[in-house]
C-alpha positions, 0 to 999 in steps of 0.5 A, a space after each residue: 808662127 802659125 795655128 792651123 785649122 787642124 789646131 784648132 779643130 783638135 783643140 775644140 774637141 779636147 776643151 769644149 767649155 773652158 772654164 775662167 774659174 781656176 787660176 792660171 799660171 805660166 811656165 817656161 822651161 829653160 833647158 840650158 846650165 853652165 854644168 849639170 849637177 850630179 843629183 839633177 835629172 832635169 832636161 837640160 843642155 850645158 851646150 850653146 845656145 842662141 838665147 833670142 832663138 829660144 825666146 823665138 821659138 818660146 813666143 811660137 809655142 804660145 801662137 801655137 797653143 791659142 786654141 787651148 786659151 779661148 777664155 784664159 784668165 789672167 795670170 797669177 804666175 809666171 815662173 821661169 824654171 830650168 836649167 838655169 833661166 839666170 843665164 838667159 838675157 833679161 831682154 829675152 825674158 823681157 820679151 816673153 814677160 811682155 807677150 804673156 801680159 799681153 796675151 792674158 793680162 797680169 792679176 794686180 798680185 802676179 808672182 814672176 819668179 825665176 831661178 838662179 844660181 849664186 856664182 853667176 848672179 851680179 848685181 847688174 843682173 838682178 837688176 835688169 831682172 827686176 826691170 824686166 818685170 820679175 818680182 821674185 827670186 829663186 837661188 839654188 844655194 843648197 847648202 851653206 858648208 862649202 865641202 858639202 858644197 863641192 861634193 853637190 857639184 855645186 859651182 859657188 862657194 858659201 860667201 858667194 850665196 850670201 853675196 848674191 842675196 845681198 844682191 838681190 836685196 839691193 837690186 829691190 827683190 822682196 820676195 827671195 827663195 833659198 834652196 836647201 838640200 839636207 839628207 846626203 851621207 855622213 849629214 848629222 842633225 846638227 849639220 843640217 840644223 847650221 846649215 838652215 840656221 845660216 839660211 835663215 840668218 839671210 830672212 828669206 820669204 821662202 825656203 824650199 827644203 829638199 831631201 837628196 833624191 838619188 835619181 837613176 839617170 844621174 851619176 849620183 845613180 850610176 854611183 848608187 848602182 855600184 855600191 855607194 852610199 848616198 844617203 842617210 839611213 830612213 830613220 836619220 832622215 825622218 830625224 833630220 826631217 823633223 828637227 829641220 821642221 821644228 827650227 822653221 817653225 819657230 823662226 817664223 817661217 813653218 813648213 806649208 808644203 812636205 818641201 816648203 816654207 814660207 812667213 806667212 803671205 809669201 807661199 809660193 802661188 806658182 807651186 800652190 797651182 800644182 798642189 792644190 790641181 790648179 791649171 798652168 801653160 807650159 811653154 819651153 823644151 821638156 815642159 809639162 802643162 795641164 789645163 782645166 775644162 768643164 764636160 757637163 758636170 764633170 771637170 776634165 783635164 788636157 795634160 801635154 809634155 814637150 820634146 825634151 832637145 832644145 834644137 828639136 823643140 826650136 825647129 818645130 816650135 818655129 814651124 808652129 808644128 804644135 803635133 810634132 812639138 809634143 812628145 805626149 798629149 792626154 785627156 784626163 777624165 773626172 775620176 784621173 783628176 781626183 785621183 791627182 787631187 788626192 796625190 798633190 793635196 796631201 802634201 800642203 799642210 792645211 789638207 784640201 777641199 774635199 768634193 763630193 766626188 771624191 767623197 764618193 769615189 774613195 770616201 770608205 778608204 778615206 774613213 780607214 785611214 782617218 782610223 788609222 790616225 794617218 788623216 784628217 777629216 772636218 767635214 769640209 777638208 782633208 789633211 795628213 796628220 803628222 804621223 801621216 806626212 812621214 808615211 805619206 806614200 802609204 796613206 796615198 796608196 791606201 786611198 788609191 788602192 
């Protein structure tokens, strides 16, 4: 665990005026499952692992990285992603959870999430889970309809969820996100409707509301590329969409994001951070991270994605090889970065704050689109209208191009 002079002197060239000013979380990627699902095209492994080595090699990216952190602020989030980080040892968790405090300090309101599946949750695990410093659960249930499950790969039944959110109830969770999926071939609105209805029966605080995407590298895509039919048509989707959006509406828990839900008070900091361009470490095999700098007026971004083999990212992490440990590593100039802020702000509800640069840089465009009803301008802020989120792709294109 080491950072070099050639570390440092790169990282100064890359992030001459670090500013405090944004918020910052953390995000550890936890590349290992017990099996991969057939839509899920994520980096992971469903091989053995040695969960102190991960935690090792974890703790040695972060020493690596210090020439990127001169004057980090505190944390708002930490979140655990995967794979499925349920399966790594709550000591292990600890021992990152305790290193990242040290390193920045936690705000007052830190969210520490971590994801989960049902069928190897126990209530012995969601308390050492809670005992360890996570404050926030995410489970990956899905769906509520047990031939639905099975046909998602999923490994738990429809008792086993509620079993695991009464769990994580008794173990002192407080925040609790529920995965949904809805979309899938031969899916009725009324399906789609129980299934949320058996969701909110639960009272999560969030619920994350996620369109089946048939990825290539998947088997779902190998089954596409011979003929099947995944899917419901574009029109049933948009009409699943929309019913979907209604019913957590009027329970009290309206959509935020194009995917999320939440009461309010709960909104997910850590997605918050990516859609509203905020800046988050990465650390873990295949983790993606962007922090922010200040170059004379202009904001300037330093964006990295780490090799995606477990056994290859641990060997270099630990030799504190940070060049070799990063499969891409970029600088994004004022003009790259509003153009992400146009790509990810269009998806929170209540729009964006809109700079003047940006006004500037695509403002003309911006007025067209306002004309064409697929936005909205006060003065202050941009956002989709509702005829605007279901054409979303075009209306960021037609601002970008």
């Amino acid at each position: 665990m080491l950072t070099s002079s050639d570390n440092r002197t790169r990282a100064s060239a890359m992030n001459p005026a670090y500013s405090s000013s944004p918020p910052l979380g953390v995000y550890i990627h936890f590349p290992y499952c017990a099996q991969r699902c057939p839509y899920c095209d994520f980096t992971l492994t469903t091989r053995r692992f040695s969960h102190e080595r991960y935690a090792d090699a974890v703790l040695a990216e972060l020493k690596a990285r210090e020439p990127d952190l001169t004057q980090a602020p505190p944390l708002t989030s930490v979140y655990f992603g995967g794979g499925t980080p349920g399966l790594w040892s709550p000591r292990q968790l600890q021992r990152v959870i305790e290193a990242l405090s040290q390193r920045f300090g936690l705000s007052a309101d830190v969210e520490v999430t971590i994801e989960a599946n049902p069928a190897e949750l126990t209530l012995e695990l969601a308390e050492a889970w809670r005992g360890a410093g996570v404050n926030r659960l995410s489970l990956g249930t899905q769906s509520f309809q047990a031939e639905r499950l099975s046909w998602l790969g999923r490994s738990h039944s429809p008792e086993q969820a509620k079993q695991a959110v009464s769990w994580a109830r008794q173990a002192g969770f407080e925040n609790l996100n529920l995965d949904l999926m809805h979309g899938f071939k031969g899916q009725r609105v009324e399906d789609a409707v129980h299934d949320l209805e058996e969701t909110l029966s639960l009272t999560p605080e969030h619920v994350s509301l996620y369109q089946l995407t048939v990825e290539e590298q998947t088997s779902f895509g190998a089954r596409a590329r011979r003929g099947e039919r995944l899917l419901e048509p574009e029109g049933r989707l948009v009409e699943l969409y929309e019913a979907l959006s209604e019913a957590l509406s009027d329970a009290g828990s309206p959509l935020y994001e194009v995917s999320n839900a939440a009461r309010p008070g709960y909104e997910s900091k850590h997605n918050t951070l990516y859609w509203t361009l905020g800046q988050y470490l990465a650390l873990g095999a295949g983790a993606h991270g962007l922090l922010l700098s200040s170059r004379g007026e202009d904001q300037v971004g330093l964006r990295w994605c780490n090799v995606k083999r477990p056994e290859r990212y641990m060997e270099v992490a630990l030799a504190g090889q940070l060049e070799a440990l990063e499969e891409e590593r970029s600088e994004l100039d004022q003009e790259a970065l509003l153009e992400e802020q146009v790509l990810v702000g269009f998806r929170l509800y209540e729009g964006f704050v809109v700079s003047e640069a940006l006004r500037r840089h695509v403002g003309e465009r911006a007025r067209a689109q306002v004309e064409a009803g697929l936005m909205e301008d006060d003065g202050v802020r941009w956002r989709a209208t509702d005829q605007g989120r279901l054409l979303l792709n075009r209306l960021i294109m037609n601002l970008l191009t």
